[in-house]
C-alpha positions as CSV (number, residue, x, y, z in Angstrom):
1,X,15.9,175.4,-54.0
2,X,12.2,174.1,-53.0
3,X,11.2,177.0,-54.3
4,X,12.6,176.1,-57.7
5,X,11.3,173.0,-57.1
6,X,7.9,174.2,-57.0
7,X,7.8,176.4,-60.0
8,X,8.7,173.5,-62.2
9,X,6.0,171.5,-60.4
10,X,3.7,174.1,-61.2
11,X,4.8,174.6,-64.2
12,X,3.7,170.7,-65.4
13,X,0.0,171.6,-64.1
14,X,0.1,174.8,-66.0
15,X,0.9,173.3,-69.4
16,X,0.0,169.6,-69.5
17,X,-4.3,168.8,-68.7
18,X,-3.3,165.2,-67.4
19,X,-1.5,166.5,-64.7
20,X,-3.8,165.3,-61.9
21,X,-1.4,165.9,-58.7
22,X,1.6,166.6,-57.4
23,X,2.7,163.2,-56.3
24,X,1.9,162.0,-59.8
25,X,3.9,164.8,-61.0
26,X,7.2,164.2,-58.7
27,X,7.0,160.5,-59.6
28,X,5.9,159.9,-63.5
29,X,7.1,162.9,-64.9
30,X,10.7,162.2,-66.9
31,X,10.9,166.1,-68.1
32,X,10.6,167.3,-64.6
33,X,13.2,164.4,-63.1
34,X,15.6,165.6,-66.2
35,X,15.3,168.9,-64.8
36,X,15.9,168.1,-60.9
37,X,19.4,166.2,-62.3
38,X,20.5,169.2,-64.4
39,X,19.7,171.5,-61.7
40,X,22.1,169.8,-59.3
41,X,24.8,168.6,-61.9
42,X,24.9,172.9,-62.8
43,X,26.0,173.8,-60.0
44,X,28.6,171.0,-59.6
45,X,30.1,172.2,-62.7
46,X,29.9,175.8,-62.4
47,X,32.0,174.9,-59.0
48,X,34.1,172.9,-61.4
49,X,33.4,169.6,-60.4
50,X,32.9,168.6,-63.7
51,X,33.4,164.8,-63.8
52,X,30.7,164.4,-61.2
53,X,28.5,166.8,-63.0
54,X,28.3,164.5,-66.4
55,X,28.1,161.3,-64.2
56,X,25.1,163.0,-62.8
57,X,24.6,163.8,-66.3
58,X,25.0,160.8,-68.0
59,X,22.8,158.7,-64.7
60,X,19.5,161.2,-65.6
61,X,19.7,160.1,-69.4
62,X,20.0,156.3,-68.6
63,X,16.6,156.9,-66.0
64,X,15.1,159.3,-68.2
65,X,15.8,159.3,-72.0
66,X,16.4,163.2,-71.9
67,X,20.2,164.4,-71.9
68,X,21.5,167.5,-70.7
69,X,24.6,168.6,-70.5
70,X,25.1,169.8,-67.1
71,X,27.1,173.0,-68.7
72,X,24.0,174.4,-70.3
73,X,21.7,177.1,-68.4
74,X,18.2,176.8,-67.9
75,X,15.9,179.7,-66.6
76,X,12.8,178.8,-64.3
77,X,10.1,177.1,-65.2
78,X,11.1,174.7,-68.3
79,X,9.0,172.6,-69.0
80,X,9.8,169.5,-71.1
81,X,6.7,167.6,-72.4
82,X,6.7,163.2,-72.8
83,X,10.6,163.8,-73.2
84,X,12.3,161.0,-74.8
85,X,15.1,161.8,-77.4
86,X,15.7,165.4,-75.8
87,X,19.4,166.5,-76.4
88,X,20.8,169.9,-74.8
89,X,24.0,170.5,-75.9
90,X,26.4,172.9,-73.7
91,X,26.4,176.4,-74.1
92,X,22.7,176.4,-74.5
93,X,21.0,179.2,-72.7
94,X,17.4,178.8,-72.3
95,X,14.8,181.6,-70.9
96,X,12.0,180.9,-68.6
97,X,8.6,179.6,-69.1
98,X,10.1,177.2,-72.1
99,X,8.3,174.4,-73.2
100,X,9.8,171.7,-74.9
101,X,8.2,168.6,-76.6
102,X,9.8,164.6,-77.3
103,X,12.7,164.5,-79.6
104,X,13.9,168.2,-79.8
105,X,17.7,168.9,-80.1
106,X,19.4,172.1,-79.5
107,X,22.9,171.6,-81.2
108,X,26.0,172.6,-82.4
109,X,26.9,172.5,-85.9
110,X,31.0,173.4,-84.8
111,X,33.3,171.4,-83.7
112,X,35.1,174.7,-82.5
113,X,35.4,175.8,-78.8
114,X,33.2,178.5,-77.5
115,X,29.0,179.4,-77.6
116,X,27.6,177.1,-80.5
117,X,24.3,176.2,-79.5
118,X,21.4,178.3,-79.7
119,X,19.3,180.5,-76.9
120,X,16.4,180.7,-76.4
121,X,14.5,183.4,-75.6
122,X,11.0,183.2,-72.5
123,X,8.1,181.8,-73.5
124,X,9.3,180.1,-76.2
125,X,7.6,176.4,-77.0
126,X,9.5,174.2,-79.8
127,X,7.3,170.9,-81.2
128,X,8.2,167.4,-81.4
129,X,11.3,166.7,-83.3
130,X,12.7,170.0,-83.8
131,X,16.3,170.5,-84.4
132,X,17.5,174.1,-83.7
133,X,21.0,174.2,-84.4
134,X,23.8,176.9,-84.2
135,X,24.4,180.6,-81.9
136,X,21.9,182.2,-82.6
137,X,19.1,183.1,-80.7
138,X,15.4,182.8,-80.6
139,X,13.6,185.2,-79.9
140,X,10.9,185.1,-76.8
141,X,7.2,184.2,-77.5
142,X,8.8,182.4,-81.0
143,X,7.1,178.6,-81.6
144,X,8.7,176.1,-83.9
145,X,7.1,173.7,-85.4
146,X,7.3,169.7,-85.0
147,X,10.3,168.2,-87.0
148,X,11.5,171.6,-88.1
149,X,14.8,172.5,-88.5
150,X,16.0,175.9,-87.8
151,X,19.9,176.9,-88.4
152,X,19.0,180.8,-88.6
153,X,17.8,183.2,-85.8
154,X,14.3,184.0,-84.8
155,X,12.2,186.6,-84.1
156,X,10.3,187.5,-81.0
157,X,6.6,186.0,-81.6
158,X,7.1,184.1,-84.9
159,X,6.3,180.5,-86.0
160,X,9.2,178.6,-87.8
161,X,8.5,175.4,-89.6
162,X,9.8,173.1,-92.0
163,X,12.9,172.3,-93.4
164,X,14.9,174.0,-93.6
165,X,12.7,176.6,-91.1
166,X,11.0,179.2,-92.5
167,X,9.1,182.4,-91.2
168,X,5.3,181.7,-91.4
169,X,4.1,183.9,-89.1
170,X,5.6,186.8,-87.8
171,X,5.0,188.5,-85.0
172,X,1.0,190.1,-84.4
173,X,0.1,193.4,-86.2
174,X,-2.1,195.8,-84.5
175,X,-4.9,194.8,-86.6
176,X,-4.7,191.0,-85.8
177,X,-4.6,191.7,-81.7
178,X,-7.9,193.9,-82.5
179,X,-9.8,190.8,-84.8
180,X,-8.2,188.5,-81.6
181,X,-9.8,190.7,-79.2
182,X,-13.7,190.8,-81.0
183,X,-13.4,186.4,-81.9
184,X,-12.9,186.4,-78.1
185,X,-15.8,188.9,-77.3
186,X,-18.0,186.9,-79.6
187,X,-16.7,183.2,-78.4
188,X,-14.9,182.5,-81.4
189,X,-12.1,179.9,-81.4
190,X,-10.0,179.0,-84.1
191,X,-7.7,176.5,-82.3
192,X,-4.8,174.6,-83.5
193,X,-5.9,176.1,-87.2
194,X,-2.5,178.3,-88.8
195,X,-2.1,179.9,-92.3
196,X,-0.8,177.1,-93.6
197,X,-3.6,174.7,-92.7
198,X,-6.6,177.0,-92.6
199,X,-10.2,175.9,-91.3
200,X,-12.7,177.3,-94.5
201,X,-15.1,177.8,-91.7
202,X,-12.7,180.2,-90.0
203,X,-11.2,181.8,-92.7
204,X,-14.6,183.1,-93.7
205,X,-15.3,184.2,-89.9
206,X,-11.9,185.8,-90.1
207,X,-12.9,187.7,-93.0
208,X,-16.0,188.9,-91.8
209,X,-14.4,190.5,-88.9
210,X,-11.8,192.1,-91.1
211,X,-14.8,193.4,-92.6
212,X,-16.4,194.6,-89.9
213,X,-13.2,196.5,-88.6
214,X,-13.3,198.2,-91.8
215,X,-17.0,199.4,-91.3
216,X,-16.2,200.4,-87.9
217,X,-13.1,202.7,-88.8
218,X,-15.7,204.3,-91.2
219,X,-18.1,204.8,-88.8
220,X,-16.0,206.0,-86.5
221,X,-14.8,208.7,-89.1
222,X,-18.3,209.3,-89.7
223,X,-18.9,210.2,-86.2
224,X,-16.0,212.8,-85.7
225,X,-16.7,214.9,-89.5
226,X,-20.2,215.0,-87.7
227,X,-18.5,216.2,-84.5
228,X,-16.6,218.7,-86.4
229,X,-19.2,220.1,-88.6
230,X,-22.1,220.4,-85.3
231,X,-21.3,221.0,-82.2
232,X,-24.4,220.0,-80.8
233,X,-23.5,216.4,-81.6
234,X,-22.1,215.7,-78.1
235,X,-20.8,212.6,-79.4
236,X,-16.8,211.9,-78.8
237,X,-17.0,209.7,-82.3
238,X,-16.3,206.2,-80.2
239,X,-18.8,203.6,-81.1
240,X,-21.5,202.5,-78.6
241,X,-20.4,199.0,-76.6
242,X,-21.4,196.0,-78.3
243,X,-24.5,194.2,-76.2
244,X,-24.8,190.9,-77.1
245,X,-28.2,190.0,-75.9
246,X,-29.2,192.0,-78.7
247,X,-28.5,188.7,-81.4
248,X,-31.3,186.5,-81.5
249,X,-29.0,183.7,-81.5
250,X,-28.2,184.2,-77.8
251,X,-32.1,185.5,-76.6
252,X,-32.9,184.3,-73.1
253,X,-35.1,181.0,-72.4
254,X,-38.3,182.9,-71.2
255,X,-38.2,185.0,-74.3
256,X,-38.2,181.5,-76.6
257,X,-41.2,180.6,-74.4
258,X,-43.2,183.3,-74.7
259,X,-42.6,183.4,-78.6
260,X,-44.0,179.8,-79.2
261,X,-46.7,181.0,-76.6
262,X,-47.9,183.4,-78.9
263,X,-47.3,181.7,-81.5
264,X,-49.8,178.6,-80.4
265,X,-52.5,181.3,-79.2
C-alpha cells in the first residue's frame, strides 16, 4: 500500500513543475486525495461492501470535486491534474502512467448493464474538458485534446481533437522519429506547436531537415555505388558523425577573441 502510495506521490513531481514537496503534495493536491479514496473504496467493493464503498465515494467528491465510482479500475501512477469536474464512471479501466486534466468525463452512453465506459490504454494524457464516452478503448501513448469529445476508439500514439474527435495525428513514421532525433541533436524545440496550429518558424526548420534527410539518403547511396564499383574505397557508405563545433554559430569564446584581435591589429 505505501508503496502505491509513493508512486502516485512521485508521479505529481514527475508531471506537474509546481510540485515543490511532498508534504505540499499529500496536503494540497485534490487529484492525488481523489486517488487515495478510490483506492480504498475498490477494494471495499471488489469485497462487496458496496454501500460503504460509494459513501467513501460520494465523501471524496464533496472534499474534492473529483468523482469516482469506486467500481472503476485504475492502474499505478494516475495522475489527475487541478481536478475539479472529473467524472469516472464504473467499468472504466484505466492503464498506468495516465494523466488526466480538470473537467474530463469518462462515460457511458448506455443505460444497459455491463462494460460501457471506455479504457484507457498506459501513458495516455486526456486535456481539459474532454468527454470520452462509450467501450471502446484507447489506445496507450494516444492524447486527446481539451474539450474534445471522442465516442470511437483510438489508436496507440494518436492525437484526437474536436468535436466530434477526429484523428490528427497518428502515430510517428520512421521518418518523423529520425527528423525528432536531428531537432534534438541540434537543440531544436518545437513545443506545444501541432499540425493544426503550426509555428512558420518551425515549419520551415521542419522542412529543412526533411531536406536534409533527403540529401543524406543520396549521399549515403552515393557512398555504397562507390563501394561497389572500387574496392579500395574502404568506406562502409555511413556518413561521418556530425561535429557541431564545426558551425560558426556555436565557435568557442577564445576563438571570437582572437578574431576581433586580428581584426583591430
Amino acid at each position: 500500500m505505501f508503496e502505491g502510495l509513493k508512486e502516485d506521490i512521485s508521479s505529481v513531481f514527475h508531471r506537474d513543475p509546481a510540485a515543490r514537496n511532498t508534504f505540499e503534495v499529500l496536503t494540497n493536491y485534490p487529484g492525488l486525495h481523489a486517488l487515495m479514496f478510490h483506492r480504498l473504496a475498490h477494494k471495499l467493493w471488489k469485497h462487496d461492501f458496496k454501500w460503504l464503498a460509494r459513501t467513501i465515494s460520494t465523501l471524496a467528491r464533496w472534499f474534492t470535486g473529483i468523482e469516482i465510482h469506486p467500481g472503476a479500475t485504475i492502474g499505478r501512477r494516475f495522475f489527475i491534474d487541478h481536478g475539479m469536474g472529473v467524472v469516472i464512471g464504473e467499468t472504466t479501466v484505466i492503464g498506468d502512467d495516465v494523466t488526466l486534466y480538470q473537467g474530463v468525463t469518462l462515460g457511458g452512453t448506455s443505460w444497459n448493464k455491463g462494460k460501457r465506459h471506455p479504457t484507457i490504454g498506459d501513458g495516455v494524457v486526456v486535456g481539459a474538458g474532454a468527454k470520452i464516452l462509450g467501450p471502446f478503448e484507447v489506445g496507450a501513448g494516444a492524447k486527446v485534446g481539451s474539450n474534445s469529445v471522442v465516442t470511437k476508439a483510438v489508436p496507440p500514439g494518436a492525437t484526437v481533437v474536436g468535436i466530434p474527435g477526429r484523428v490528427i495525428i497518428k502515430s510517428k513514421e520512421p521518418e518523423e522519429g529520425r527528423r525528432e532525433a536531428m531537432e534534438k541533436r541540434m537543440g531544436f524545440d518545437a513545443y506545444g506547436v501541432t499540425e493544426e496550429m503550426p509555428d512558420p518558424m518551425a515549419r520551415a526548420m521542419r522542412s529543412l531537415l526533411d531536406h536534409m534527410h533527403v540529401v543524406d539518403e543520396r549521399i549515403e547511396k552515393m557512398c555504397c555505388a562507390l563501394q561497389k564499383v572500387n574496392q579500395e574505397y574502404v568506406d562502409n557508405g555511413k556518413l561521418p558523425p556530425l561535429d557541431i563545433e564545426e558551425f560558426d554559430c556555436v565557435r568557442a569564446p577564445d576563438d571570437e577573441k582572437e578574431d576581433q584581435r586580428t581584426e583591430t591589429r
